[in-house]
C-alpha positions in Angstrom: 45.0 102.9 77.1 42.6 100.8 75.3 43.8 98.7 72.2 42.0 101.4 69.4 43.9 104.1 71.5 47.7 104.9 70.2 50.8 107.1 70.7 52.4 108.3 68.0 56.4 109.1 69.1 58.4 111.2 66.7 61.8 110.8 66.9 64.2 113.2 65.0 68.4 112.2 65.3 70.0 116.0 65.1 73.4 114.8 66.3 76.4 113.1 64.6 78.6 112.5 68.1 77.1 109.1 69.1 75.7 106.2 66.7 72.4 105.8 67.8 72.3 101.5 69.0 69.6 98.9 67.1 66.7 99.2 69.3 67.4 102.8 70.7 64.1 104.0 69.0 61.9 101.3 69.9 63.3 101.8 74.1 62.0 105.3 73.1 58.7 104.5 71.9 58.0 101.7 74.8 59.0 103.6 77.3 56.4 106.4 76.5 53.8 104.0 75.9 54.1 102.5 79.1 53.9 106.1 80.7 50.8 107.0 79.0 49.5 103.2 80.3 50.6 103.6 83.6 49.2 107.3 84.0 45.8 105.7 82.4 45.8 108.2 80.0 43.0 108.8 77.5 42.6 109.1 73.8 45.2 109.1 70.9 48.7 110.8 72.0 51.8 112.6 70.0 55.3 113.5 71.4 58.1 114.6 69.4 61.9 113.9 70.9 64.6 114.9 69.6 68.4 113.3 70.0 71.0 115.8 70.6 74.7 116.4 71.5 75.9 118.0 74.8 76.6 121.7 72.6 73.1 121.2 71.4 71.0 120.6 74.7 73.2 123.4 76.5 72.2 126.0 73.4 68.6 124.7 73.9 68.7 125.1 78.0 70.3 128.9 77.4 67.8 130.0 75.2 64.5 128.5 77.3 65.7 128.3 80.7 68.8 130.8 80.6 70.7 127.8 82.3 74.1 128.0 80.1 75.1 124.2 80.6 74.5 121.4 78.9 71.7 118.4 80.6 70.3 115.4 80.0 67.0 115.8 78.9 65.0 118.9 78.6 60.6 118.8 78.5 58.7 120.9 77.0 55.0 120.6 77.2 52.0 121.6 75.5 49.5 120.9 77.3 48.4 122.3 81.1 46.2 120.5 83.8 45.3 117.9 81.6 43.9 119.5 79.0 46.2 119.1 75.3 46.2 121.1 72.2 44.7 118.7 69.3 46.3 117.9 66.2 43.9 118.7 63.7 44.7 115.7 61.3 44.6 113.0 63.7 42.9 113.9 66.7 45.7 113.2 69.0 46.7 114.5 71.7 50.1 116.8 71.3 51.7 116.3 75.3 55.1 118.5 73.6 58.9 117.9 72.8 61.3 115.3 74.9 64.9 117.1 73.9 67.4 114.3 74.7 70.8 114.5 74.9 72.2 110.9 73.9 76.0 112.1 74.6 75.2 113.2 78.3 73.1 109.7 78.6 76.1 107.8 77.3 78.5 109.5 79.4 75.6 109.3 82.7 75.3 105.1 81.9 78.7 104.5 82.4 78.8 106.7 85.9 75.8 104.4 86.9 77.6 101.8 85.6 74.0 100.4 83.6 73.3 100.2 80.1 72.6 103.4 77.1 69.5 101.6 77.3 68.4 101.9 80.4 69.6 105.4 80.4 67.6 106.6 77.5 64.9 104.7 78.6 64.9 106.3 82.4 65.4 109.6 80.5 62.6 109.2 78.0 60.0 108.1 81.2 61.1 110.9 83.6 60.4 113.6 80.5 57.2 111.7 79.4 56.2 112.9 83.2 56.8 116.0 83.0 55.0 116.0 79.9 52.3 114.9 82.0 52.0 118.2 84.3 54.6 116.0 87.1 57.6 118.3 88.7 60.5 117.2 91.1 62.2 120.9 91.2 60.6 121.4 95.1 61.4 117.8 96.2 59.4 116.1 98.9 56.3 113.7 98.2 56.2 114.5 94.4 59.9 114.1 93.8 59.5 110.6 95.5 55.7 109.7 93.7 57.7 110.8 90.3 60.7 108.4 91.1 58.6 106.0 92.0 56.3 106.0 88.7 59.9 106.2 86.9 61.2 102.6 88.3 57.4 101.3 87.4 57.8 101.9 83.9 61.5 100.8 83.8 60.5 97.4 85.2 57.2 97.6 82.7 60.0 97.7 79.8 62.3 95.2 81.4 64.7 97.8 82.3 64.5 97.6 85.8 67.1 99.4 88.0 69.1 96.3 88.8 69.3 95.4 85.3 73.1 96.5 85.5 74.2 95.0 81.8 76.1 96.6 79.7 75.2 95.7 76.1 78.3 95.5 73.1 77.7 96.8 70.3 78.4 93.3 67.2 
C-alpha cells in the first residue's frame, strides 16, 4: 500500500462481558493494515468488526452458518476474486464484516497461555484473510500458506508467536 492509499477499520463494541484493554482498537487497526500490506493490496480499503460476547457470536454462527455454538471470530466478505463492492462516498474498497468474539479470545489467550493482545490481534489477521478470498476449511497447502501469512503479520505488529507476555491491566 502506498502512503496516499488507506484503510479505514470500523470497529463497533456490542458487548458489555469484557472491558475492552487501552490499545485493543489500535491492535485491531494494525493488524489489518499490515494484512492489506503484506497481501500488496491496492487502492483505499473499509472493514467493519464488530466485538461480541460468546451468546452473541453463537446467535450470529446459527443464523449464517446454522452452526449453533459460539466461535472466535466469524468473516464475512464482500467481495469475490478480487474484485470489491465500492463505497460510493469514498471510493474504498468494502472487503466485509470481522465478527469478533472478545470473551472466546480472552478465554483462548489464557489456554495459549499469550496475551488478549496477541489473541485479538491473531484473530483480526486470520479474518482479514479470509476477507481476502483465503480458506483453511480443506487443509493442506492453503491451510499452511494462511498460517504462515498469519505469523508474518503477527511479527509485522510485534506480536510474534513467542511473544508469551501477559499484560496487567494498572
Amino acid at each position: 500500500m502506498e502512503k496516499s492509499e488507506k484503510i479505514k477499520v470500523n470497529i463497533v463494541n456490542k458487548q458489555k462481558t469484557v472491558k475492552i484493554p487501552t490499545g485493543m482498537r489500535m491492535i485491531i487497526r494494525r493488524c489489518c493494515h499490515a494484512t492489506l500490506v503484506l497481501e500488496q493490496f491496492e487502492g483505499d480499503a473499509e472493514v467493519e468488526v464488530s466485538i461480541v460476547d460468546n451468546e452473541q457470536i453463537r446467535e450470529i454462527n446459527a443464523a449464517h452458518r446454522d452452526i449453533d455454538q459460539a466461535t472466535d471470530v466469524l468473516s464475512f466478505p464482500l467481495g469475490e476474486d478480487g474484485t470489491y463492492d465500492v463505497n460510493p462516498a469514498t471510493g474504498a474498497k468494502m472487503l466485509g464484516d470481522i465478527v469478533l468474539s472478545l470473551e472466546r479470545a480472552e478465554e483462548q489467550a489464557e489456554n495459549f497461555g499469550h496475551s488478549l493482545q496477541r489473541e485479538v490481534g491473531y484473530l483480526t489477521t486470520h479474518s482479514m484473510l479470509h476477507l481476502l478470498g483465503y480458506d483453511h476449511v480443506n487443509g493442506g497447502i492453503e491451510a499452511v500458506r494462511m498460517r504462515e501469512k498469519e505469523e508474518a503479520v503477527m511479527t509485522r505488529v510485534g506480536l510474534p508467536r513467542d511473544a508469551s507476555y501477559v499484560t496487567e491491566e494498572v
